[in-house]
C-alpha positions in Angstrom: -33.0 -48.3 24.1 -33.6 -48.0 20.5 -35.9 -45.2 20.4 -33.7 -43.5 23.0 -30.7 -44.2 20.3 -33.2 -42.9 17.3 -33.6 -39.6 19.8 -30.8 -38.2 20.2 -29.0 -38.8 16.4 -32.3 -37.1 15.6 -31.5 -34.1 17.9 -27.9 -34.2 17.2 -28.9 -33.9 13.1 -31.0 -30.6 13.9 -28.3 -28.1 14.3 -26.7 -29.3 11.5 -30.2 -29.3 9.0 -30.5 -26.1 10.2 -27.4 -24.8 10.1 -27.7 -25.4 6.3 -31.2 -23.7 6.0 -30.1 -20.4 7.7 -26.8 -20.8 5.2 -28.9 -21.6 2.2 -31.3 -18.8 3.1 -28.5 -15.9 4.1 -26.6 -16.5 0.6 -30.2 -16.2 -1.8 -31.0 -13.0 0.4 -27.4 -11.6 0.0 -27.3 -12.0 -3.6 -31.1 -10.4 -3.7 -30.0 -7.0 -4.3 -28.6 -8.0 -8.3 -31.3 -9.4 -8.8 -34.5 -7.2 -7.7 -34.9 -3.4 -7.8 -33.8 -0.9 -5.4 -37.5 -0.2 -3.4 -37.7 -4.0 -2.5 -34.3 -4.0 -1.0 -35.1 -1.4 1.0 -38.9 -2.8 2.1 -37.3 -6.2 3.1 -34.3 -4.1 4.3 -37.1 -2.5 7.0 -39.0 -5.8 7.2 -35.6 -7.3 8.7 -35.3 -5.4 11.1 -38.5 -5.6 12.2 -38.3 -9.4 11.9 -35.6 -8.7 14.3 -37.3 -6.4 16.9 -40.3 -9.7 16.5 -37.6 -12.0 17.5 -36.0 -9.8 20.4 -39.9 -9.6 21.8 -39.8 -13.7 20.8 -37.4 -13.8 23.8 -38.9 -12.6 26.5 -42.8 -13.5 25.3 -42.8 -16.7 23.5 -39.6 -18.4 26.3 -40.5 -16.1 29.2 -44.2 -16.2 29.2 -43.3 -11.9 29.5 -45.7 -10.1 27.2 -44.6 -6.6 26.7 -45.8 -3.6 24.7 -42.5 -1.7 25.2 -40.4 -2.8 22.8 -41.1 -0.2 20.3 -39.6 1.8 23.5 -36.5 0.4 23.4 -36.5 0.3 19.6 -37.1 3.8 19.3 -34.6 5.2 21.8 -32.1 3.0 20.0 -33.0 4.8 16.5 -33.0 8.7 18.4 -29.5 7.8 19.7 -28.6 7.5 15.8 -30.7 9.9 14.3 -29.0 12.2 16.4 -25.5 11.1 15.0 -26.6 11.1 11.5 -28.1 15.1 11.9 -25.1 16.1 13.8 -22.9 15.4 11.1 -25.3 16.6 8.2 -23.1 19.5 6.1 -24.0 23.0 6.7 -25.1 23.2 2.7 -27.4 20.4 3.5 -28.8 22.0 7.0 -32.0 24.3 6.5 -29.9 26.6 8.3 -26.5 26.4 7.0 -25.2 26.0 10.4 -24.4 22.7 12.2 -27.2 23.0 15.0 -30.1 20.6 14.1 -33.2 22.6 12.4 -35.8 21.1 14.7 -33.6 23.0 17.7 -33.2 25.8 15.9 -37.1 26.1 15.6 -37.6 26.0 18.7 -35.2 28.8 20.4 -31.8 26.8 20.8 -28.8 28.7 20.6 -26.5 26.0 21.5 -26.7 22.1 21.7 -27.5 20.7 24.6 -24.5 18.6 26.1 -26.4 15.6 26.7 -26.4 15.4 22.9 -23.1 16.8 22.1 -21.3 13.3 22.5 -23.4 11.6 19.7 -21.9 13.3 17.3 -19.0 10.8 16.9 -19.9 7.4 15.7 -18.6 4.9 18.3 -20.4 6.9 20.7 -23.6 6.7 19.2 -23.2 2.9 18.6 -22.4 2.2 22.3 -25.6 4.6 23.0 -27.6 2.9 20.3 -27.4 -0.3 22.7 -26.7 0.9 26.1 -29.5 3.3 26.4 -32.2 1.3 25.5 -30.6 -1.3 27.7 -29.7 0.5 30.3 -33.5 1.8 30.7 -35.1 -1.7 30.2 -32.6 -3.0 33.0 -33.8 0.0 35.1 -37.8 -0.8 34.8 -37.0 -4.8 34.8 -34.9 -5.0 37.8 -38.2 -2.5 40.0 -40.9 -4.7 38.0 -38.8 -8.1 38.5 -37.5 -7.6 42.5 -41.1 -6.1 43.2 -42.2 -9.7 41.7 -45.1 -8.3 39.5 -45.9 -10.7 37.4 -48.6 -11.5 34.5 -51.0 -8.9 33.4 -49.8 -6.5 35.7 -46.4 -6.2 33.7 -48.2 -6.3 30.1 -50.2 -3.0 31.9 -46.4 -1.5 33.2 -45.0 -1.8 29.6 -48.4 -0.5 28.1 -47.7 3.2 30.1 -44.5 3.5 30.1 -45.1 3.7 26.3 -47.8 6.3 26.4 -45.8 8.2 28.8 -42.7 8.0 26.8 -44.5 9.1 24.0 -46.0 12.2 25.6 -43.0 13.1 27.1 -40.8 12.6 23.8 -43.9 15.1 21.7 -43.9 17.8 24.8 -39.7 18.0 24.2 -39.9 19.3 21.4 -36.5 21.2 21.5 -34.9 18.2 21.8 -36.7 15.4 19.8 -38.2 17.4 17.3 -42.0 16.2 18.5 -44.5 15.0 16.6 -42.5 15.3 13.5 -39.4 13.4 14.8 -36.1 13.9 13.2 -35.9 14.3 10.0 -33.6 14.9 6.9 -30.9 13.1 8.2 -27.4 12.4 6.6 -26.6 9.0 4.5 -24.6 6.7 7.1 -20.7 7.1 6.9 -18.6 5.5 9.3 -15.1 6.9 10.1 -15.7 9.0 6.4 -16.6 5.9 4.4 -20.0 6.2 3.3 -22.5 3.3 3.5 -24.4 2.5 0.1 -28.1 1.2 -0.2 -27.1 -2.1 -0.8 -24.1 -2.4 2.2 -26.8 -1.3 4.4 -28.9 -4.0 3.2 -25.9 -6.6 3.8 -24.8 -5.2 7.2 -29.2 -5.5 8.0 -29.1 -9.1 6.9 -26.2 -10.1 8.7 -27.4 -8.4 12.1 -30.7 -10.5 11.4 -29.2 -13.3 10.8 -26.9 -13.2 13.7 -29.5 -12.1 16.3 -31.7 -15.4 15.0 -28.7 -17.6 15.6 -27.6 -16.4 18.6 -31.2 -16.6 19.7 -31.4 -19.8 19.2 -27.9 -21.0 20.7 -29.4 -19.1 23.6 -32.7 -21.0 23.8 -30.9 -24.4 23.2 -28.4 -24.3 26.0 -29.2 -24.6 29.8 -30.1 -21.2 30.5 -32.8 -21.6 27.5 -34.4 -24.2 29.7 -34.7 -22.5 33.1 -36.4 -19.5 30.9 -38.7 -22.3 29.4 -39.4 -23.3 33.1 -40.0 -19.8 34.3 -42.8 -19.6 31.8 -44.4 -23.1 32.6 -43.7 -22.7 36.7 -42.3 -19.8 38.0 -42.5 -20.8 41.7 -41.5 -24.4 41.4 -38.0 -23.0 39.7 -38.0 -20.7 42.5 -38.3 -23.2 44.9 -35.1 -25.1 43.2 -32.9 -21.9 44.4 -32.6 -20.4 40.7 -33.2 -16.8 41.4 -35.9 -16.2 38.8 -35.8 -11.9 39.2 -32.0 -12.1 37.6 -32.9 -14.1 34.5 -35.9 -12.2 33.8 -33.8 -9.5 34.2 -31.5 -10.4 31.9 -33.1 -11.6 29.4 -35.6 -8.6 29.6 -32.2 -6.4 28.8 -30.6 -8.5 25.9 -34.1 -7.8 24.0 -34.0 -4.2 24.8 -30.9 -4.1 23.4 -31.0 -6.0 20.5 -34.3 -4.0 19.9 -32.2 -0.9 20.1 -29.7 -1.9 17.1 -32.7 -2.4 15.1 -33.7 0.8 15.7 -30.7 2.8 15.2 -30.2 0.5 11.8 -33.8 1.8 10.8 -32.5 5.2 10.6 -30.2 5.6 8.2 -32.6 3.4 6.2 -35.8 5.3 6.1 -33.9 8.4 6.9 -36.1 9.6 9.9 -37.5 8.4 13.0 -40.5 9.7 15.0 -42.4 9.1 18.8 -44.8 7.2 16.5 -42.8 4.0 17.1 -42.8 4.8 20.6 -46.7 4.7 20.7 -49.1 1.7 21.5 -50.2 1.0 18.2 -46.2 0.1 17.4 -45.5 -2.0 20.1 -49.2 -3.6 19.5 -47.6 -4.8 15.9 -44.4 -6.3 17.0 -47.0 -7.9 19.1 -49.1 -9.4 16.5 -46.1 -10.6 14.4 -45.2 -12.8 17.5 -48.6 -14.2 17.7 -49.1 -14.9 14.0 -45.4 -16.3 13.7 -45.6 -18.3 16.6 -44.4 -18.0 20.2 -41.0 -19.7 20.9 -40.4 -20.7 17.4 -38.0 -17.6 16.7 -38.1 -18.1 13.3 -41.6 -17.5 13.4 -41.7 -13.8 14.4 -39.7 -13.3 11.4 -41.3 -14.6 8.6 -44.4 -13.0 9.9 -42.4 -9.8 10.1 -41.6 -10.3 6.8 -44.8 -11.4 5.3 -47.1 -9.4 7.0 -45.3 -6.4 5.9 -45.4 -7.1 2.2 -49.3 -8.2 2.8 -49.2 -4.3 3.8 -47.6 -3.1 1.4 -49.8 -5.1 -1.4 -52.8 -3.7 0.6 -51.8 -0.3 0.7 -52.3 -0.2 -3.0 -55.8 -1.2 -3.2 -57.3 0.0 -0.2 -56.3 1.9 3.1 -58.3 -0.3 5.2 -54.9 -2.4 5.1 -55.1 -3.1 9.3 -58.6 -5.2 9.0 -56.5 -7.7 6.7 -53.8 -8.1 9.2 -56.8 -7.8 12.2 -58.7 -10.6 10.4 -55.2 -12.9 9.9 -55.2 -12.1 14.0 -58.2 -13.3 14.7 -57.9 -16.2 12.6 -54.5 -17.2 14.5 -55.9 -16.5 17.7 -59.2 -18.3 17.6 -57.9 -21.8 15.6 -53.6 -21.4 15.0 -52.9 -20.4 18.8 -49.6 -22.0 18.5 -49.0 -19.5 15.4 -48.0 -20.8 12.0 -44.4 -21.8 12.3 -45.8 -23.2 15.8 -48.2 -25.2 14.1 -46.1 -26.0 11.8 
């Protein structure tokens, strides 16, 4: 009965102890921006978000037992449905042809824009379509690959061509997406005419990192955090209890796209570009190996791999450009004797 008592005061104390890590950590990251200079805020600015993408793949991976290469897919076609804002509303003196069609269309015989596009040239459209369309796809492939009960490697092989075949398809249109180049040369972000400085990006970034870990972990915590737990350890004997296991994976499949998708369209207006290479295997291979060397189902661990892995690049960059056989040894190393990652293990 004691230990039982001992049990839960400890569980009811680890919200709160946490609660005050997250705060203590959001207010030194907020007040980074006095403190360091201007390319660091905008490399952990980028690292955040990609912290964030780690933890949106966190979901479905590391609680779902779902591995997925497609979720620089979703984060992509979150970041076109902004880019597409932010050229739309570029002036005419800053567009390569002083006019207010994109330059990539112009290249490439346009004469008008197409109407699927038109829309995204006012904001709140292009914020709904930053979340809905990379939702709205991942709910598409999820609810065939779910109902159709594929299940294990087979999915990991769906997710693996639907992001080849995105990425062909997105370089082929190259009216449209501006192909292998992307788009490019984009306008700073303003919202309803107030323009967004370097450093309230970097705020608005840390507060949708912050709130997507949070929420993530509410979500884990409560019931429906358990029964994705269970689908991951014994899919069939949750079956058999009558919990229709297709709509949660379904679900949960489409919160991460779309989470995914604001990190994306917040990536834009950041670096100013995007491009099919996020769409591409070697991308969504990445957001992979964050999960694996943060740990799988720790949440928190994605991100600080996110986050250090990226300024391990960015230190490696500057001696050598070999810079992928440091992360693929800091793989290997995980994978043959951290398996449970290093937050995991931790």
């Amino acid at each position: 009965m004691a230990q039982s008592t001992v049990g839960i005061a400890t569980r009811s104390r680890t919200p709160t102890k946490l609660g005050i890590v997250i705060a203590i950590s959001f207010l030194v990251m907020a007040i980074l921006p006095f403190v360091v200079g201007s390319f660091q805020i905008s490399l952990l600015s980028k690292l955040l978000l990609f912290g964030a993408l780690a933890i949106s793949l966190d979901l479905v991976w590391g609680f779902t037992g779902i591995l997925s290469f497609a979720h620089g897919v979703f984060f992509t076609l979150g970041g076109y449905a902004m880019a597409y804002y932010l050229k739309l509303n570029l002036s005419s003196a800053n567009n390569t042809y002083g006019g207010d069609l994109p330059d990539f269309m112009v290249w490439n015989g346009l004469t008008e824009l197409p109407w699927f596009i038109a829309p995204l040239k006012y904001f709140p459209i292009a914020a709904i379509a930053m979340v809905l369309v990379p939702a709205a796809f991942a709910y598409l492939i999820g609810w065939f690959i779910f109902r159709s009960k594929v299940s294990g490697v087979y999915i990991t092989i769906i997710t693996l061509a639907i992001s080849s075949a995105l990425t062909t398809f997105f370089i082929s249109q190259q009216a449209y997406t501006g192909g292998t180049n992307g788009i490019t040369d984009v306008s700073k972000l303003s919202v309803f005419g107030i323009d967004i400085p370097p450093n309230g990006l970097y705020w608005i970034i840390l507060l949708f990192t912050t709130l997507v870990l949070v929420g993530s972990w509410w979500l884990t915590q409560s019931n429906f955090g358990l029964i994705l737990r269970s689908i991951k350890e014994n899919e069939n004997r949750i079956s058999y209890l009558g919990y229709d296991v297709a709509s949660f994976k379904i679900f949960i499949w489409t919160l991460s796209a779309g989470i995914a998708g604001i990190a994306g369209g917040l990536f834009v207006p950041l670096n100013r570009f995007i491009s099919p290479v996020y769409l591409a295997v070697a991308f969504g291979t990445q957001v992979v190996i964050w999960v694996a060397i943060g740990g799988r189902g720790t949440l928190v661990g994605p991100l600080i791999a996110a986050i250090l892995l990226g300024q391990i690049q960015n230190s490696a960059e500057r001696v050598t450009q070999d810079w992928q056989l440091v992360v693929g040894v800091l793989l290997l190393i995980v994978v043959l004797f951290i398996p449970d990652g290093l937050v995991g293990t931790v």
